[in-house]
VOGU-3710 file (C-alpha; in Angstrom, 3 decimals, decimal comma):
1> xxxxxxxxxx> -69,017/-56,220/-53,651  -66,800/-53,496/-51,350  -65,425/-51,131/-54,423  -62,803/-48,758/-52,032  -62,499/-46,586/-55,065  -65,988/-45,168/-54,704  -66,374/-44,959/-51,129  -69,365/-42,454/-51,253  -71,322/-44,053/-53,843  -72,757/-46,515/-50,251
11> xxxxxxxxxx> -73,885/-43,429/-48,217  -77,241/-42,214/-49,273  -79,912/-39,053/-48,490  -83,044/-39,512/-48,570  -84,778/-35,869/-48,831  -88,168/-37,246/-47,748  -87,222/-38,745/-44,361  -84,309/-36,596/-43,546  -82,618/-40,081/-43,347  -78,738/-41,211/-43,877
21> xxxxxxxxxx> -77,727/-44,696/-44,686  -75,066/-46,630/-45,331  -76,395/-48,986/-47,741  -78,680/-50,617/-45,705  -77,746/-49,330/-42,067  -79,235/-46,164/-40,865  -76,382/-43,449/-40,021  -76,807/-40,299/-38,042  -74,500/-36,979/-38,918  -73,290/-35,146/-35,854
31> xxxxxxxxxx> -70,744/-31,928/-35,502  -67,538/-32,945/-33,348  -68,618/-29,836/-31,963  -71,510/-31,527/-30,149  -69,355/-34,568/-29,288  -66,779/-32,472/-27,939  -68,944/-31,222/-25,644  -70,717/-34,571/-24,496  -67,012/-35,382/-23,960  -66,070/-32,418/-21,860
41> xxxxxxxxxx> -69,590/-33,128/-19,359  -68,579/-36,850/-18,914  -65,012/-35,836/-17,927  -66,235/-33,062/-15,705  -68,923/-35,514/-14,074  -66,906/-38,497/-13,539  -63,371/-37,559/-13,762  -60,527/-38,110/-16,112  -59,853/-41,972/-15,562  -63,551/-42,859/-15,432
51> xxxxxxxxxx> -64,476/-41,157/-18,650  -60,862/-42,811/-20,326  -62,457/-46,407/-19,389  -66,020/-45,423/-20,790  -64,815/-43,569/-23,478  -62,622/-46,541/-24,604  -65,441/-49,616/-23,826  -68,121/-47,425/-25,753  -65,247/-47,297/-28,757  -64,790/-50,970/-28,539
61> xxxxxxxxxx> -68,217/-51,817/-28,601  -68,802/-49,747/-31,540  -65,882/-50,860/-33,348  -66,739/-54,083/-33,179  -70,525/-53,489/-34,106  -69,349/-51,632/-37,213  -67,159/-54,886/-38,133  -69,988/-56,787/-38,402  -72,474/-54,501/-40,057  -69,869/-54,204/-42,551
71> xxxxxxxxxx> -69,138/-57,864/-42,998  -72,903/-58,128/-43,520  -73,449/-55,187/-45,819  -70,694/-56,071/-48,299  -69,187/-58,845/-50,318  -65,884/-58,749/-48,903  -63,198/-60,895/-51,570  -61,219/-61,657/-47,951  -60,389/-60,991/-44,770  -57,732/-58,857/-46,010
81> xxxxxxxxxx> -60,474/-56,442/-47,829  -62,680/-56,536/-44,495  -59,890/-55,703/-42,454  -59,184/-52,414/-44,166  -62,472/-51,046/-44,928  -62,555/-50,118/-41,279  -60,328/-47,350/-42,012  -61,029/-46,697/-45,362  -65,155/-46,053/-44,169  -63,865/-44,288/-40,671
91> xxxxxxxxxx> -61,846/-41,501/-43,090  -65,154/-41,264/-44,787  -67,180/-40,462/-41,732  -64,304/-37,773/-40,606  -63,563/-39,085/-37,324  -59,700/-39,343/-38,967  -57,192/-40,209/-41,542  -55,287/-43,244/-40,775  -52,039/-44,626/-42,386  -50,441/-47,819/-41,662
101> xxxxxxxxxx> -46,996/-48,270/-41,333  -46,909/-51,986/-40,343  -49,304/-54,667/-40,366  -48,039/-58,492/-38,927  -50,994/-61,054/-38,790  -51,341/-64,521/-39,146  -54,439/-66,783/-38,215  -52,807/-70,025/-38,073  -49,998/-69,237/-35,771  -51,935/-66,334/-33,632
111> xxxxxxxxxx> -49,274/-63,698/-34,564  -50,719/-60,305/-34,898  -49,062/-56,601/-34,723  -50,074/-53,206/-36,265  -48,430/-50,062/-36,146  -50,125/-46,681/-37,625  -50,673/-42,824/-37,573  -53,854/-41,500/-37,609  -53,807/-37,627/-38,912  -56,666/-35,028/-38,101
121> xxxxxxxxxx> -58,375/-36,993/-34,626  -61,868/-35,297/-34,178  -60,995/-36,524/-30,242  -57,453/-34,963/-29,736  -58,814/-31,672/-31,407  -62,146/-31,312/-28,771  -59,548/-32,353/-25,897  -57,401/-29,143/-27,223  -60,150/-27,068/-27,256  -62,022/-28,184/-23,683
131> xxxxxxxxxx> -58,900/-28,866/-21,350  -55,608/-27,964/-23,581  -52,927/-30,490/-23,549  -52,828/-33,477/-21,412  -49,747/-35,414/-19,977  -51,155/-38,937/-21,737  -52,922/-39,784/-25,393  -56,791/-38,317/-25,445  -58,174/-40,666/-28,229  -59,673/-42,923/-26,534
141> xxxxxxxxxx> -63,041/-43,291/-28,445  -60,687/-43,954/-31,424  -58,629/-46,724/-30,203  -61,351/-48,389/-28,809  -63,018/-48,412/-32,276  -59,795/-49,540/-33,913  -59,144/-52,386/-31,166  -63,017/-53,729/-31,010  -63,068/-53,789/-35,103  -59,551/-55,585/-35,476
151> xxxxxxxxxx> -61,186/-58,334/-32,318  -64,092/-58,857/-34,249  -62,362/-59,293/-37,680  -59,500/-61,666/-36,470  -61,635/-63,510/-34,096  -59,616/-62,746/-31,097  -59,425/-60,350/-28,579  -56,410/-57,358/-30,104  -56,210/-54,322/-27,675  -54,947/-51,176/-29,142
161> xxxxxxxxxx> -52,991/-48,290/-27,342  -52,264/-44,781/-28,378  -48,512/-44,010/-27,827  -48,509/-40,876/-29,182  -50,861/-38,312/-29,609  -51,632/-34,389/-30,698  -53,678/-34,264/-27,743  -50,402/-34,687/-25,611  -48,787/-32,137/-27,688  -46,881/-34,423/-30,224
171> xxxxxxxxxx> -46,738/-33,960/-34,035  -49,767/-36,767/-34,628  -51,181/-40,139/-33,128  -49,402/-43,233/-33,445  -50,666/-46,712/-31,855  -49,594/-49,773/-31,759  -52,197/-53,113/-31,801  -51,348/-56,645/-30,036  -53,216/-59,743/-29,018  -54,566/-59,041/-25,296
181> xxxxxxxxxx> -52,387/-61,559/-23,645  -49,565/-59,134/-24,970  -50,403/-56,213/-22,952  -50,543/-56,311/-19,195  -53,101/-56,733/-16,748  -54,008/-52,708/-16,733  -54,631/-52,517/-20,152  -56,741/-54,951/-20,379  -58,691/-53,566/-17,398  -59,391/-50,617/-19,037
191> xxxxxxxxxx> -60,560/-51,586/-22,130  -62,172/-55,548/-21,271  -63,623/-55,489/-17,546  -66,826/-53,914/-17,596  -67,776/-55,031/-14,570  -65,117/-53,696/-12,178  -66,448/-52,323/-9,113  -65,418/-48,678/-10,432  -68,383/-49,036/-13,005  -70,583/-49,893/-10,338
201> xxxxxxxxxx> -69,692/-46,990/-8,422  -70,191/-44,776/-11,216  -73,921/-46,054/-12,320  -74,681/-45,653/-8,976  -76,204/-42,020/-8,457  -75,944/-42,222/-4,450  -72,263/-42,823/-4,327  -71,417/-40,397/-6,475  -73,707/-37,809/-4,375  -71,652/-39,052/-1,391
211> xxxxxxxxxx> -68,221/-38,794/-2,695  -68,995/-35,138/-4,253  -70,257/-33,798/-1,228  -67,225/-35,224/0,930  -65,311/-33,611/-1,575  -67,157/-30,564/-1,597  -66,762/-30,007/2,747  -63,484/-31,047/2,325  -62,773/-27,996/0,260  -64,950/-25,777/1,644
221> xxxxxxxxxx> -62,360/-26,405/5,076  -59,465/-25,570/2,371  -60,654/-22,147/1,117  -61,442/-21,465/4,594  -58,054/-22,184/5,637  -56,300/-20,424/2,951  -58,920/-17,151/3,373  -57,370/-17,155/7,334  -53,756/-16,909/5,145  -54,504/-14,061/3,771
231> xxxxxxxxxx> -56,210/-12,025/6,614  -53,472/-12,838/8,797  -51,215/-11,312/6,195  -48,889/-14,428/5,597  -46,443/-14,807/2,584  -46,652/-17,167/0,032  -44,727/-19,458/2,030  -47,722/-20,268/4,222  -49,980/-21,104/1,484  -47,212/-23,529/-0,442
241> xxxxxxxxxx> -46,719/-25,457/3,547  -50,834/-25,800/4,008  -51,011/-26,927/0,684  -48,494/-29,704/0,781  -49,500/-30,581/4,454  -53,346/-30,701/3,952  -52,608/-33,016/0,855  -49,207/-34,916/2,326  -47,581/-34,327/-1,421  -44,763/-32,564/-2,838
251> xxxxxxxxxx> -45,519/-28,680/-3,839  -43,707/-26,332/-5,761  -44,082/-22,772/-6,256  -42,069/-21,283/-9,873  -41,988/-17,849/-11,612  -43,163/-17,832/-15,223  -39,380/-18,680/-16,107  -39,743/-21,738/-14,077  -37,215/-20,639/-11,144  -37,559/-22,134/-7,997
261> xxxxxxxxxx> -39,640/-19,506/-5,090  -40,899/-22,064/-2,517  -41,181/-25,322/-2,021  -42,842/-28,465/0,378  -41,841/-32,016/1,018  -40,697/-34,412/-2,032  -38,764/-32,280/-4,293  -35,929/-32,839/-5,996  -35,485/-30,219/-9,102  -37,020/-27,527/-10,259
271> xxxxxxxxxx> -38,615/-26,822/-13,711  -35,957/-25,157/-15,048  -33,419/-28,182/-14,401  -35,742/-30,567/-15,969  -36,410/-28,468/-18,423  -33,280/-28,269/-19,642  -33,452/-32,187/-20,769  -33,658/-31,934/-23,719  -36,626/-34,141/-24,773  -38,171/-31,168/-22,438
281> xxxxxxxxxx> -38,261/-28,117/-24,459  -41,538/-28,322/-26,418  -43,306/-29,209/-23,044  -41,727/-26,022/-22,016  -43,641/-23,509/-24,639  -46,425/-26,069/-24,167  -46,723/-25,251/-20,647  -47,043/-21,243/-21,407  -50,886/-21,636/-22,805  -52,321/-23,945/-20,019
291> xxxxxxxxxx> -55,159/-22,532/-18,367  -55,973/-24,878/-15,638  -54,468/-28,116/-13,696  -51,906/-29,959/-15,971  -51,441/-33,294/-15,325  -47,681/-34,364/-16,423  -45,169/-37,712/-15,653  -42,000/-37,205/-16,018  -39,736/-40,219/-17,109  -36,345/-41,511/-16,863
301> xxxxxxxxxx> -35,059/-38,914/-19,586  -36,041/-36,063/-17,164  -33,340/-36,912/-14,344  -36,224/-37,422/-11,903  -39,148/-39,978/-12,259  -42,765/-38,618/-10,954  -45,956/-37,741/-12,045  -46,369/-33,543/-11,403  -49,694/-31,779/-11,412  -49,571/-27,980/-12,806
311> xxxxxxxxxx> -51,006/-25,142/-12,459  -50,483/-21,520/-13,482  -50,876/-18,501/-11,462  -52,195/-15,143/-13,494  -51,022/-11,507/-11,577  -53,180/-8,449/-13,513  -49,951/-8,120/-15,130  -50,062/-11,528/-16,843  -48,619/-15,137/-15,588  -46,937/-14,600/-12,689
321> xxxxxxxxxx> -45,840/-18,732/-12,328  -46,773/-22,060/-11,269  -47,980/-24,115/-8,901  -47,462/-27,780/-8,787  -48,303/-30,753/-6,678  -45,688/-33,201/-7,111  -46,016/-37,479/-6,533  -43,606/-40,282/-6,799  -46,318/-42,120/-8,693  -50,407/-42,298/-9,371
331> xxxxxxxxxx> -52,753/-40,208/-10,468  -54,087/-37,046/-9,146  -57,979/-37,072/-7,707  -60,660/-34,877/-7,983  -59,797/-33,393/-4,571  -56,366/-32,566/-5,284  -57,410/-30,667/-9,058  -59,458/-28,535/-6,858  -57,177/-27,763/-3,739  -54,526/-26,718/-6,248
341> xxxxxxxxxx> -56,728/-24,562/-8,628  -58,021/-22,965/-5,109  -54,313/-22,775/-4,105  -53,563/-20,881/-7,365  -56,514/-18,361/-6,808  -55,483/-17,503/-3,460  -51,516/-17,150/-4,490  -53,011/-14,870/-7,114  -55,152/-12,463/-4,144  -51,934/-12,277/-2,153
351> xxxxxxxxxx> -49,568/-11,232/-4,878  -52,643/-8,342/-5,869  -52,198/-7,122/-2,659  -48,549/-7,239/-2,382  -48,093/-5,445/-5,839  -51,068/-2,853/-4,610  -49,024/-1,923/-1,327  -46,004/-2,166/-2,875  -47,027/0,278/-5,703  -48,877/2,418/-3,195
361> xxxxxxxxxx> -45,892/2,996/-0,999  -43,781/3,580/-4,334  -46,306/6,088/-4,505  -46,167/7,452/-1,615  -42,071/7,947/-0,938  -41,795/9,197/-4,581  -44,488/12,002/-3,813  -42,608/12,551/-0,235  -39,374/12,672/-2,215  -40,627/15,297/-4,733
371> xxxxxxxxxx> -41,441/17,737/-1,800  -38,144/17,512/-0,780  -36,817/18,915/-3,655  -39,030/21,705/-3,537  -37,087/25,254/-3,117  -39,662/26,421/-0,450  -40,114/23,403/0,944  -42,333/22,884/4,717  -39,580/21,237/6,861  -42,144/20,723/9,730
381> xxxxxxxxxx> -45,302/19,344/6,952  -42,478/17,185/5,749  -40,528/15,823/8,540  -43,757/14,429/10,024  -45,048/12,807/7,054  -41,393/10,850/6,534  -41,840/10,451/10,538  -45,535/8,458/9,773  -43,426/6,541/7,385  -40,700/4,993/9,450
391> xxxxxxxxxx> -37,967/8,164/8,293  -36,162/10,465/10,484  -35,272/13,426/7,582  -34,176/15,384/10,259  -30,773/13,267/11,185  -27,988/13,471/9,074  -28,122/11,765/5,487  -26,143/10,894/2,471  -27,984/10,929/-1,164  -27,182/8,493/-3,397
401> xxxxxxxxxx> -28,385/8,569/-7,084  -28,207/5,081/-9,119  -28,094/5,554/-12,699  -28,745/2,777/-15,052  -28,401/2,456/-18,883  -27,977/-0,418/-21,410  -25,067/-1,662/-23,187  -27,586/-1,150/-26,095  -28,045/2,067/-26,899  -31,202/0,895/-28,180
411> xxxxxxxxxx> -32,879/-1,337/-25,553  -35,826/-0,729/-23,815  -35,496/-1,069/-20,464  -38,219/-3,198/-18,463  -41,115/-1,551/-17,107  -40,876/-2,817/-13,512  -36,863/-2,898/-13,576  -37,019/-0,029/-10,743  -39,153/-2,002/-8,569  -36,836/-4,480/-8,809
421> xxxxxxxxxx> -33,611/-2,713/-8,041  -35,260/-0,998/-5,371  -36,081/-4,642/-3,541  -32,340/-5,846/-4,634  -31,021/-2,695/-2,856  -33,328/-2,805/0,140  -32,781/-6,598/0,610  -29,069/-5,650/0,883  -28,871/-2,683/3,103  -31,412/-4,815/5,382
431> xxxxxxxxxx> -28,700/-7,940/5,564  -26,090/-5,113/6,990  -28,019/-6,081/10,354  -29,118/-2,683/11,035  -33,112/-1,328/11,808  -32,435/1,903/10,962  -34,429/2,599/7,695  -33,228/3,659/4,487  -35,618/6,048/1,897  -36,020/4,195/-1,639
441> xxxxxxxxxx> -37,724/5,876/-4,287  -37,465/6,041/-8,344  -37,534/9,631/-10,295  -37,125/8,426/-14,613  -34,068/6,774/-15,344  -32,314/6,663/-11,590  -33,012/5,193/-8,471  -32,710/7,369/-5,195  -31,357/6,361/-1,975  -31,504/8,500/1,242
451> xxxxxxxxxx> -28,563/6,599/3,439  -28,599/7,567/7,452  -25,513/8,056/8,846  -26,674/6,902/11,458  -26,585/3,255/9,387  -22,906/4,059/8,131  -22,086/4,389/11,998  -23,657/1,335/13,256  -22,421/-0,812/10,952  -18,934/0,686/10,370
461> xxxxxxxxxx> -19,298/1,172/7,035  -18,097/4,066/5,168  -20,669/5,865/2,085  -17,880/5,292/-0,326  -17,719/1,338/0,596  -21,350/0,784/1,188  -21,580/2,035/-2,496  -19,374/-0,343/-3,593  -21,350/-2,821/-2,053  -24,282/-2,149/-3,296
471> xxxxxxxxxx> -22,702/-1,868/-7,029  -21,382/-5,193/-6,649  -24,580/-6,524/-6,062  -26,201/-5,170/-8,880  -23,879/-5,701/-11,535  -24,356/-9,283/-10,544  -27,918/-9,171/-11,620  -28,329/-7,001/-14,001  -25,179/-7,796/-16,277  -26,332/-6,210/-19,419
481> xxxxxxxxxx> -26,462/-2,967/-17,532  -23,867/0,075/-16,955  -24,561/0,997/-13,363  -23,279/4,148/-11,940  -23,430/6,112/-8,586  -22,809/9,367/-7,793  -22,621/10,216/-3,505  -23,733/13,585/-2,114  -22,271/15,626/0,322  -23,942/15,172/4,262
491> xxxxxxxxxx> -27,550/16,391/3,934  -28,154/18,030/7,668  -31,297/19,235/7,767  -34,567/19,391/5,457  -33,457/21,922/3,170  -30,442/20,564/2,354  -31,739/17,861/0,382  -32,530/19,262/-3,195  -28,572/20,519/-2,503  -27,857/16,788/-2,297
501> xxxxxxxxxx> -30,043/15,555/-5,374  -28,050/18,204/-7,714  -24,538/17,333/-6,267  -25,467/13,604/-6,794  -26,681/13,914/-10,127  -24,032/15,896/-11,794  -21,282/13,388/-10,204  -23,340/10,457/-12,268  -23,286/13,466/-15,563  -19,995/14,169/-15,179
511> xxxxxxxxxx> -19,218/10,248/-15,252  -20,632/9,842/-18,446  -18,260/12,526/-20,721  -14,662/10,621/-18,821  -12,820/8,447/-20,859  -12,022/5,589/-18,240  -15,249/3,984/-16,558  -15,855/4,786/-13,287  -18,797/3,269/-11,344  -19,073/5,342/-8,769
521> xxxxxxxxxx> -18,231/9,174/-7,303  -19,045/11,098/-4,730  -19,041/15,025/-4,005  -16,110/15,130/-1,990  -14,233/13,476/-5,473  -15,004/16,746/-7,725  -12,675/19,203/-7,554  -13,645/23,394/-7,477  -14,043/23,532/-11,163  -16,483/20,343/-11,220
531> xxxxxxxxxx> -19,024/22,054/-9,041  -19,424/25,079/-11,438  -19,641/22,901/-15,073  -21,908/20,557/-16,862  -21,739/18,089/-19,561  -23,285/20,847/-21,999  -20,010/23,304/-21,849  -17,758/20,307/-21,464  -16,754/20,298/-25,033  -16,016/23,940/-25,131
541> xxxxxxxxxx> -14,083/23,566/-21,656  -11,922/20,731/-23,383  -10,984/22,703/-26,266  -9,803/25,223/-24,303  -7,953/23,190/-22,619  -6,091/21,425/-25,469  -5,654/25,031/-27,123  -3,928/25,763/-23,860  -1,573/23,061/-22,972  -1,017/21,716/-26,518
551> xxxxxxxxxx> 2,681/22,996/-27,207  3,546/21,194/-23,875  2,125/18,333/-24,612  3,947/17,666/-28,358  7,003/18,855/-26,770  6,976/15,932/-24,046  5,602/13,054/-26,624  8,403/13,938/-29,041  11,017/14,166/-26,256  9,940/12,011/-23,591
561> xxxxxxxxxx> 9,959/14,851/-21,502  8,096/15,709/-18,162  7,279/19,112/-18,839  3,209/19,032/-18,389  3,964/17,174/-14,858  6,206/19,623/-13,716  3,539/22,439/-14,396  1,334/20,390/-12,395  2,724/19,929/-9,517  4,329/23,982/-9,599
571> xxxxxxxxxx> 0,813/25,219/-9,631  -0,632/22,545/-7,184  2,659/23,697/-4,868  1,354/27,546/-5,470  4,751/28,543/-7,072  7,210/26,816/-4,450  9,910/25,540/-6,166  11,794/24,014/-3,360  8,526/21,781/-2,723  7,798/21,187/-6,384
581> xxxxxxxxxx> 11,651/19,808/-6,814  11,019/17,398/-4,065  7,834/16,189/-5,499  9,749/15,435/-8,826  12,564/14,350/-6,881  14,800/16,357/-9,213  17,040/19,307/-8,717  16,107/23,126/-7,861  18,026/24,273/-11,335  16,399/21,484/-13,366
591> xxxxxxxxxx> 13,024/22,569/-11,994  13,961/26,482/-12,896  15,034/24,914/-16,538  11,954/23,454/-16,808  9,668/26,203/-15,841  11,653/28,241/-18,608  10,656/25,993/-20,972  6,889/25,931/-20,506  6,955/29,497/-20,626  8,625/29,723/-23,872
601> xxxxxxxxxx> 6,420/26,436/-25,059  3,074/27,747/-23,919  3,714/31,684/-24,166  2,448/31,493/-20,477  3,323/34,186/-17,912  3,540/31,585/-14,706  3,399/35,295/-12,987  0,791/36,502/-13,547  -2,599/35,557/-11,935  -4,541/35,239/-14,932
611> xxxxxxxxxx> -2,169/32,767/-16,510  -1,704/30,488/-13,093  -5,212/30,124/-12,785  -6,197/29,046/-16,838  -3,272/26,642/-16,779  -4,440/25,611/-13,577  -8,207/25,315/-15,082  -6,865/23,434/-17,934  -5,426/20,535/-16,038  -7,730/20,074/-13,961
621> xxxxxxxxxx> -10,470/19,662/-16,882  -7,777/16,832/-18,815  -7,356/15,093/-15,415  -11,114/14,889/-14,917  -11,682/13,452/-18,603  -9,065/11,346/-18,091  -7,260/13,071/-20,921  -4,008/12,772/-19,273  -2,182/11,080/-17,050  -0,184/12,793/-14,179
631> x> 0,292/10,154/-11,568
//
């Protein structure tokens, strides 16, 4: 008799013979290990939907072997007993844990369904480990077994499929069982005709030697193709059209965020947009650890039906993207696996040598660039080596300085954010329509950009609004960014550009101490006094200025007087009361009345020297913090 409570009790060592039985059948132990890899050579050999049908006849046969041998081992009380010592032996063995959750059968009327989970698949974890995740099930040793072992105990042919599976990236493996005539004609192909013609092919050595070396000159012409690309120099763009032409399918190039860079032929949306389906976001992370070609069909639920093959392409800076072939419907061959893990390679060379030239030329202006701002610098050494780099230092020029910093005081800025303001920048001058090249280079936390006038001429664009311009661009790209700019005075000649760097940078200082943001300021904005201070005496200057003016300033907030704006204009009018009247539009006596009373306020001498310029001084530094407001 079958007792399920003591499984183990059946399986016996013998010590002598190194044998394993099972009562009286002889059993062999094997590591998954070892199957895994006799798995991973038949996939490699014959393909992905060759080794599926083997993988699933050689389970049926065996399930329906191990059916019998257990019908003849053991005194089974009925078929009800037989039918579940399938599992109950198969959890022994370890190939996995299974757990019904509904079980319909009936021999007199021919009904028959079964629903289960199977937990801890030998299969789906050797899959994982060989090829990562697939876009189908992976079990398919398993669901042979479990459809040739229910065929042989209800006497009729039951074919099993795997709906769900951890080798697809779900939470387990769940199939469903049915009588054959259930199922339609391509189920029952894979798991029933062993004769087809594609089991021919594959027993036959010679056509397989034929198709792999069509296959093999076929890509040989590919990578020879696609190694013309890259001598020529082409962009990405070339590589993405040969690809989709050679193959006549979709193709899709994506950054590692799955936004769109090129595409071919049949597409429809990017990753991102399907993505965003919702039944879409653990295929997402999923897709972040493939290694090679990813096979993946996208349903209904995604908002476009086809079957997408995908492939990631690794910078030495980590995943750059993907690259994916794209079909209405099918599966992908052998051929196309290989033309787009080729394809991927050769995306991979051309982006090393666009981020090698790119980071040599960086290189190269920002060494050019620190010369310049050498006191002693060699004007002729200099000009000539901007000249060998497409710069004329020699015209006139404008220095801009672009200062970034995060809303975040504490956020760490990206390491190639620079290189990517400097393409946003250049991308943008270049649409103005003019050839005249502009210097772009990177010194810590600022970008710096040497502007022709020559460019400002051409295009009839002033330095102030080409700023703007440019501002407007990046704030809408880098968002959680404050972006400022501060404008230099005309740089004529060689020497006059370490001039330009220090006027540029303390107009972005000076912006960071006002009160009111301002983006940008050039030079020309500062007044006298800004030219002669820095942020480090600002806080003495302000106190100063305060001490200074305070009296006034009381005086008008508790009478809602004008007092502080008449001394402004009287010392910007150099002690002309006529014209500082006018600009108050109010009377000569009011303006003398006045005057009397900031000198009795302030305990200022408006007549002497001294006093007219520190009350002077003094505005000027509340106007430039934005302390007060005059106008």
């Amino acid at each position: 008799m079958f007792n399920k409570s003591d499984l183990h009790s059946y399986i016996t060592f013998d010590a002598a013979t190194g044998k394993i039985h099972l009562k009286d059948q002889r059993m062999i132990l094997v590591g998954t290990d070892a199957i895994g890899l006799l798995r991973r050579d038949l996939i490699r050999s014959v393909g992905m939907d060759q080794a599926k049908k083997i993988l699933l006849r050689y389970g049926r046969n065996y399930g329906v072997e191990f059916a019998k041998n257990l019908k003849a081992l053991f005194s089974f009380e009925s078929p009800f007993e037989w039918f579940h010592a399938g599992p109950q032996m198969s959890k022994i063995t370890g190939a996995f844990f299974s757990q019904n959750a509904k079980i319909i059968y009936n021999h007199t009327t021919g009904e028959y369904f079964a629903e289960g989970y199977w937990h801890y698949s030998y299969e789906a974890e050797q899959h994982l480990k060989h090829f990562g995740v697939h876009n189908e099930p992976v079990c398919h040793t398993l669901t042979g077994f479990i459809g040739g072992y229910a065929s042989e105990h209800y006497g009729r042919d039951i074919i099993v499929k795997e709906i769900k599976c951890v080798g697809k990236g779900d939470e387990h493996c769940l199939m469903i069982a049915k009588p054959a005539k259930e199922w339609d004609e391509k189920d029952l192909l894979d798991q029933l005709d062993q004769d087809s013609q594609e089991m021919i092919e594959i027993n036959s050595p010679f056509l397989k030697i034929e198709k792999q070396r069509d296959a093999y000159k076929k890509l040989l012409k590919f990578n020879e193709k696609l190694s013309e690309i890259l001598i020529q120099g082409q962009e990405l763009s070339s590589i993405i059209k040969f690809l989709g032409e050679t193959l006549n399918l979709g193709v899709t190039l994506e950054d590692k965020d799955f936004r769109l860079i090129e595409s071919f032929g049949l597409f429809k949306y990017s990753m991102l947009d399907i993505i965003k389906f919702k039944n879409h976001i653990l295929f997402s992370n999923l897709l972040k650890d493939i290694k090679q070609p990813v096979h993946y069909t996208f349903a209904e639920g995604s908002g476009w039906t086809h079957e997408r093959l995908i492939c990631p392409i690794h910078t030495k800076n980590g995943l750059f993207g993907y690259i994916s072939l794209i079909k209405d419907s099918g599966e992908f061959d052998e051929t196309e696996f290989s033309a787009l893990e080729a394809a991927s390679k050769f995306c991979s060379i051309q982006l090393l040598h666009t981020i090698t030239r790119i980071e040599v030329e960086h290189r190269l202006k920002n060494e050019l660039f620190i010369e310049l701002l050498k006191k002693n610098c060699n004007a002729d050494e200099l000009t000539y080596r901007s000249k060998l780099m497409g710069y004329n230092l020699e015209l006139p020029h404008y220095l801009f300085i672009v200062h970034f910093a995060s809303f975040d005081p504490n956020a760490d800025p990206a390491k190639d954010l620079q290189v990517q303001v400097i393409d946003t920048l250049h991308t943008q001058i270049k649409s103005l329509g003019s050839h005249t090249q502009c210097l772009l280079t990177s010194k810590s936390d600022h970008i710096i950009a040497i502007i022709p006038l020559e460019l400002l001429e051409k295009t009839g664009i002033g330095v102030k609004p080409l700023a703007q311009l440019l501002l407007k661009t990046l704030e809408s790209k880098y968002k959680d960014m404050i972006i400022t700019f501060g404008i230099s005075s005309i740089c004529k000649k060689i020497e006059d550009y370490r001039r330009g760097y220090e006027e540029a940078q303390k107009a972005v200082q000076l912006l960071t101490v006002r009160k009111k943001h301002s983006s940008i300021v050039s030079s020309e904005d500062l007044s006298t006094f800004s030219k002669i201070i820095n942020p480090e005496n600002m806080d003495q200057l302000k106190k100063f200025a305060e001490l200074l003016l305070q009296g006034i300033r009381l005086y008008d907030e508790k009478n809602n007087n004008e007092l502080l704006k008449t001394l402004f204009y009287y010392l910007e009018n150099q002690g002309n009361i006529q014209n500082t009247s006018q600009d108050l539009h109010i009377s000569i006596g009011a303006t003398r009345y006045r005057l009397k009373r900031i000198q009795e306020i302030s305990h200022l001498d408006l007549t002497s020297s001294k006093d007219f310029y520190e009350a002077h001084l003094a505005l000027q530094i509340l106007i430039f913090l934005d302390d007060i407001d005059i106008y």
